[in-house]
N, C-alpha and C positions, 0 to 999 in steps of 0.2 A: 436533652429537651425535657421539661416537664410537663404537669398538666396543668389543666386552669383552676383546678379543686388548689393548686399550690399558692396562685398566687390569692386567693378568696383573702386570708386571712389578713395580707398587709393593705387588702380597699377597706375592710372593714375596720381596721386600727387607724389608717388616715379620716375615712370618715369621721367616728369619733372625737378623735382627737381635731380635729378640723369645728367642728361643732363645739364642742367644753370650750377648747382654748378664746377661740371668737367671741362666745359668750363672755367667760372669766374677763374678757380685755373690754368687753363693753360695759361689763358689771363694774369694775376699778375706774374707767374713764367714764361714767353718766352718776357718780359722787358727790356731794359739794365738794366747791372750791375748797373746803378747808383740811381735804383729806388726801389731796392729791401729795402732800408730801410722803405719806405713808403709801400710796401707789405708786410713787418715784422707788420706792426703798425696793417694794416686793419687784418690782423689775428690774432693779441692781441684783436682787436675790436670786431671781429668772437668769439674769445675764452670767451671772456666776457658776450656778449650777448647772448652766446647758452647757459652757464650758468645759466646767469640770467634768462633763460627763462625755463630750467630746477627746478630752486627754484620758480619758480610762479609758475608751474602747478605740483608739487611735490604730494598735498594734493588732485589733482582736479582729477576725474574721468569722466569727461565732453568728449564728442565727440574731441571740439575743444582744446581739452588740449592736447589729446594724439597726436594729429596734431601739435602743437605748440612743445610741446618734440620733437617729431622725427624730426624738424627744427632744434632745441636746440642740438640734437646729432649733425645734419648733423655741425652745424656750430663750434662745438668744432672740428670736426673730418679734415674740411675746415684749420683749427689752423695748424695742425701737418702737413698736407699737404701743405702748403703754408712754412711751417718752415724749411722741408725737402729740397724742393725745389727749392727755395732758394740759400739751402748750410747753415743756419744758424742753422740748428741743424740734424747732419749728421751720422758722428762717430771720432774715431780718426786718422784712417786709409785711408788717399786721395791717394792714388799714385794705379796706373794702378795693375791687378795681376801679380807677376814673369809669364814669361813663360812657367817656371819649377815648378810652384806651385803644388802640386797635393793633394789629400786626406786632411788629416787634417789639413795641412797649411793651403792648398786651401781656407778651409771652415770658419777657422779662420779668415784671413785677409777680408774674407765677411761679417765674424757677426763684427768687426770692425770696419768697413766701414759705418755700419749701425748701430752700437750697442749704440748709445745718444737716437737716433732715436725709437728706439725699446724699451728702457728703458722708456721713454717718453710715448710711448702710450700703455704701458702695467699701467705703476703706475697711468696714468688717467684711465683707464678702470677697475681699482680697484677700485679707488678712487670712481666713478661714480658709480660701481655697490654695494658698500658699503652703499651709501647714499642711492640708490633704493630700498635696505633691508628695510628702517624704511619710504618710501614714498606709498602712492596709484598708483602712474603712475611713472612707472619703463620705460617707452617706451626710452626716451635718452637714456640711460645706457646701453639697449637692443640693439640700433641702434647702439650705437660706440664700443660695442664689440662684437656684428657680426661684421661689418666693420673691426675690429682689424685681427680677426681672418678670414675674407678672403682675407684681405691683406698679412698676413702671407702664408698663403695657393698661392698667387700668386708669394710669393717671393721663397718661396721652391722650385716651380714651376720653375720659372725661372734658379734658380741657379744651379737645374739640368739639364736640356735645356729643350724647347718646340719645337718645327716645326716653328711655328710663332712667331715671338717677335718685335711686334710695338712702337719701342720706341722713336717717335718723339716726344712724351711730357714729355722725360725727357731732362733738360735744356743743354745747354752746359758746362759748367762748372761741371758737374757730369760723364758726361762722361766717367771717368775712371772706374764707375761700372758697364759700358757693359762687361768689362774685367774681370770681375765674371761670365756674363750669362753662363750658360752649352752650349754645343753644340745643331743644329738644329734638333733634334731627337725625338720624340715619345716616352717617359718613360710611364712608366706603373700608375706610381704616377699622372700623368694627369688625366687618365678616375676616376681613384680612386678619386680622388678631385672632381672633377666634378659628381660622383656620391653622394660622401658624403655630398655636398652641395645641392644638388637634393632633399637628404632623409631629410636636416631641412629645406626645402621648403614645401614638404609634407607634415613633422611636422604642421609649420605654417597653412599649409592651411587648414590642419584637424581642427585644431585650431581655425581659421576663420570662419569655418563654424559650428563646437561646439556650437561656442562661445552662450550663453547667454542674454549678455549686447552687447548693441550698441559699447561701448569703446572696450570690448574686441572683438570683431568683425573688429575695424580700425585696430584696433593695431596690430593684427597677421596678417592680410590682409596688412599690410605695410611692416613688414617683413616678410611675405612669398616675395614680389614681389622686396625686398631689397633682398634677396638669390636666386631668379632667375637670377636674373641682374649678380649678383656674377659668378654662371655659367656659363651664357653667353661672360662673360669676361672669363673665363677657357677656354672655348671653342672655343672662338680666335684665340688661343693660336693654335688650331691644324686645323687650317683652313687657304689659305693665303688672310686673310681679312686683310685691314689695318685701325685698329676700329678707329685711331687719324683722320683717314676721316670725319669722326661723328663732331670731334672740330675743325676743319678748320678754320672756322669763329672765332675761338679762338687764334689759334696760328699764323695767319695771314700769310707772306711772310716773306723765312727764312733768315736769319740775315747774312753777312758777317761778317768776324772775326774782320774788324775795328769796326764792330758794337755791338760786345759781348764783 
């Protein structure tokens, strides 16, 4: 068993990192139009190196490996995010929802929308938790399929409505998927998200403080405090905080439409 002075270091290195990388991803996608080819690249360059840094520490059970992974996720996960955003890998479906959309149209024309997108980060997140079956540090794999799965969990979210929906960091040219969000409302599927992400926080941090080894000590200590953060973003949602306040320094001063 360890102490909680153990696990300080891996909330404060997600923290961080959770903040730059958010930022960095809003800074490349609130761009002109005429630069996103070179924001395609550096997230090829992302997708590559989190890789690569996944296959170097695959075998390693070292403190600084499980650290270097959960980099190696963040910067695959950086990929899809920057690729979405974009606009270069979205869905099939661009045009605003009918008026008259309801129920299953409705829902359709949103998995659509999104459905390149989602197919994408489901088959990497197979892909990566595949290789982690036969590695010693499974820590990437673990990082970008939570991340998977609470992104999902915020899209749900959305598409039935929340109270809150801060969505100045999606670009302009996507726009037309505000036209999916649900109405301003308090669903019950809110707290329930927010709870069921709560209880694999708990998980983790029982986990954390379980743990054994050094490594497995970082390593559920980084995701536990990757699924608070998740929370906290739910929680947003039913508050009128406006979280893109946090990236400011990101998305700088907003663009006129000669400008987009």
């Amino acid at each position: 068993m360890v102490g909680i002075a153990a696990i300080a270091l891996p909330f404060v290195v997600v923290i961080i990192l959770w903040f730059v990388s958010t930022g960095l991803v809003a800074m490349l996608n609130h761009r002109l139009r005429q630069s996103f080819g070179r924001a395609l690249i550096i997230a090829g360059v992302c997708a590559f190196g989190g890789l690569s840094l996944l296959v170097w520490t695959s075998h390693s059970t070292s403190v600084w490996a499980v650290y270097v992974a959960f980099v190696g996720g963040l910067m695959i996960w950086s990929w899809h995010e920057i690729s979405f955003l974009t606009g270069a890998v979205a869905g099939t479906h661009r045009d605003p929802c009918p008026d008259d959309a309801k129920g299953w149209q409705r829902f359709s024309l949103a998995t659509m929308a999104l459905i390149h997108h989602e197919i994408a980060i489901a088959m990497t997140a197979a892909l990566l938790l595949s290789l982690a079956a036969v590695t010693a540090n499974p820590t990437g794999a673990y990082t970008f399929a939570l991340l998977a799965i609470f992104r999902l969990s915020s899209k749900l979210n959305i598409y039935q409505g929340v109270p809150n929906m801060s969505d100045e960091l999606l670009p302009a040219h996507l726009d037309y998927l505000k036209s999916y969000f649900g109405p301003r409302h308090l669903r019950p599927v809110l707290p329930l998200s927010i709870a069921a992400i709560l209880g694999i926080a708990l998980y983790f941090s029982y986990m954390a403080v379980q743990a054994e080894t050094a490594n497995g000590t970082v390593q559920a200590g980084l995701l536990c405090c990757l699924s608070l953060l998740a929370a906290l973003e739910h929680f947003f949602f039913a508050i009128p905080f406006r979280d893109s306040r946090l990236w400011q320094w990101a998305l700088g001063e907003p663009k006129t439409e000669k400008e987009i």
